[in-house]
N, C-alpha and C positions, 0 to 999 in steps of 0.2 A: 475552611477545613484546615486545622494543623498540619504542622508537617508530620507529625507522628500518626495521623491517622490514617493515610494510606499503607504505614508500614501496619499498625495493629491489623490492617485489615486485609492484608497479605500474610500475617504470621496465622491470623485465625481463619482463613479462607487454606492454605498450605496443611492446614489439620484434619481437614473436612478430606482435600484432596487424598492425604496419606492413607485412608483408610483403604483407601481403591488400589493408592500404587506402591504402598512398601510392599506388599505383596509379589510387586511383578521386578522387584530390591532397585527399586529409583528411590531416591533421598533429598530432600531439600534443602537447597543454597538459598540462604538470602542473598544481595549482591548487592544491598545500599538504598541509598533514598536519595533525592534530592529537590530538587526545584528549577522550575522553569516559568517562561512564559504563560504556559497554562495550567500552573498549579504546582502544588507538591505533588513527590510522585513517588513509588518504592517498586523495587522488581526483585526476581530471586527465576530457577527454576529447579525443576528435579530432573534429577540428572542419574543415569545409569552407562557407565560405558562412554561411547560415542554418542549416545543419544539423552536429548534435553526436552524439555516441555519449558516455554522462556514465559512468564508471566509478569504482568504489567499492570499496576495499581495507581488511580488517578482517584476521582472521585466512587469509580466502582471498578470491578475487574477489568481492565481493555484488552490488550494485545494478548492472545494466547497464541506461541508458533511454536511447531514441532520441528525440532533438526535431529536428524540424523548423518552425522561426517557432516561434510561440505553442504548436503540437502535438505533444505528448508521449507515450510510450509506452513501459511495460518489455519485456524483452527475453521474458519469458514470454507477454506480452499479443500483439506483434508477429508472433512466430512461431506461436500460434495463428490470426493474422487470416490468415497467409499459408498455412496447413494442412501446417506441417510441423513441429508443435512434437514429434511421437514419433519424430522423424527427430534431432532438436537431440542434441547431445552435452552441450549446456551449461544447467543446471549437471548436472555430475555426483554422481559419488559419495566421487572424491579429494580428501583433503586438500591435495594439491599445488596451491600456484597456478598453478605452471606448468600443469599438466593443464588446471586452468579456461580458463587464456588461451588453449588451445590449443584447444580445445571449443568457448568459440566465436569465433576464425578459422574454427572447419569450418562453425559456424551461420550466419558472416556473408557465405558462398557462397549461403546461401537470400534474404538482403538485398538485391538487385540491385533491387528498386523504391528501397526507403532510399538507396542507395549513388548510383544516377545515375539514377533514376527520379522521377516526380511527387510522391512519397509519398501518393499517395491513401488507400493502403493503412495507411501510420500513422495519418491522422486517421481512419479506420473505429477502429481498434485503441485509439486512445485515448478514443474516447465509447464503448466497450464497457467499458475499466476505468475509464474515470470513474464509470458508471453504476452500473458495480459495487462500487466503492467507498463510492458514496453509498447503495447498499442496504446494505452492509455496516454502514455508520455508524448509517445506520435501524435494524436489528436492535439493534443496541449500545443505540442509546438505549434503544427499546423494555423491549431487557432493565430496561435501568436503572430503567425507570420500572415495570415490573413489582415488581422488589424493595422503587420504597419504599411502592407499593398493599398487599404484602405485611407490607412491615413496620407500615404505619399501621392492617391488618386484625389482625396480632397485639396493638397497643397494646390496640385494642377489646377483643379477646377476653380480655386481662388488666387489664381494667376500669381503664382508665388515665385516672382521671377528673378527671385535671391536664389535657387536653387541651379547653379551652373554646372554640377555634375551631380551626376545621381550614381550609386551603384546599386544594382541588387544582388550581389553577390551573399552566400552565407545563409540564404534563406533554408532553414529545415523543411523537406519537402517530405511524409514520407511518400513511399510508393505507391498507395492508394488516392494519393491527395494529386499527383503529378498531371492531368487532363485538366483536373478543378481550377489546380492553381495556373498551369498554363496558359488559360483564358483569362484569368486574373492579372496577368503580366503581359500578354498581348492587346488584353484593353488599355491598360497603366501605359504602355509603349506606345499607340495611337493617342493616348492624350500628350501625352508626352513630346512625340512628334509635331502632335498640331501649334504646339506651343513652343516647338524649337528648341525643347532641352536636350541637352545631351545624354544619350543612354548607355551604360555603359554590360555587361553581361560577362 
């Protein structure tokens, strides 16, 4: 894919949108193109006021997030706050960007708080996927620090008696995880001691 052709496909996809939102007087910014690791890429959004609709063009439409002020929200997150995300057309299953842009113009008939309304409904929508993203991120870590409890219980087991001080300090625990991992580190401390390293906490 060129690099021009996620912009043409942002410029003719922002046409489809306009018919829905000049109407409610939001206007579209392009905002550039560029490239990356995964591709060319172009964004732009329309914009009224304090409030944006931020769009993202890769190989077909990606990212759509709704801000209003400081409050943010994707288009997946939104349309669940408002209980018609099995209703959304977007995203679909077409490669066509066109199909995309036009999927959601149908979705942003359900937007009419976003569009000339209070946005109450986005800031619900966005402390639900902040919240969610920061459990996700907890998991992540969690994992993370599972594998290196695992790997510091294998050194033991293969008597790896180069290791003179240990610490386990720094470990991301979160609060869900703190029983799990506690047994994890009082097994890791019982080998440990059988083996006479030093632990330090």
């Amino acid at each position: 894919m060129s690099l021009a052709s996620p912009k043409s496909a942002l410029l003719e996809g922002a046409e489809i949108l306009e018919k829905v939102l000049a109407s409610k007087d939001f206007h579209f910014q392009f905002l550039g193109v560029g490239k990356s690791s995964g591709g060319a890429f172009a964004w732009g959004e329309f914009v009224r006021g304090d409030r944006r609709i931020e769009l993202h063009v890769r190989f077909n439409l990606g990212l759509v997030c709704y801000h209003a002020g400081t409050e943010s929200a994707s288009h997946d997150y939104y349309m669940r706050e408002l209980g018609v995300r099995d209703q959304c057309h977007y995203p679909g299953f077409s490669e066509d960007s066109k199909e995309a842009f036009l999927g959601l113009a149908h979705d942003l008939a359900f937007a009419d708080y976003f569009l000339t309304g209070n946005g109450a409904l986005l800031q619900q929508a966005a402390k639900r996927e902040s919240s969610d993203n920061a459990a996700r991120n907890a998991d992540l870590m969690a994992l993370g620090d599972q594998r290196k409890v695992e790997h510091l219980r294998s050194c033991v087991r293969k008597e790896n008696t180069k290791m003179h001080w240990l610490s386990l300090r720094g470990l991301n625990i979160p609060r869900g995880c703190l029983s799990r991992t506690a047994r994890w580190l009082s097994l890791l401390e019982n080998e440990l001691t059988s083996h006479e390293i030093l632990v330090t906490r």
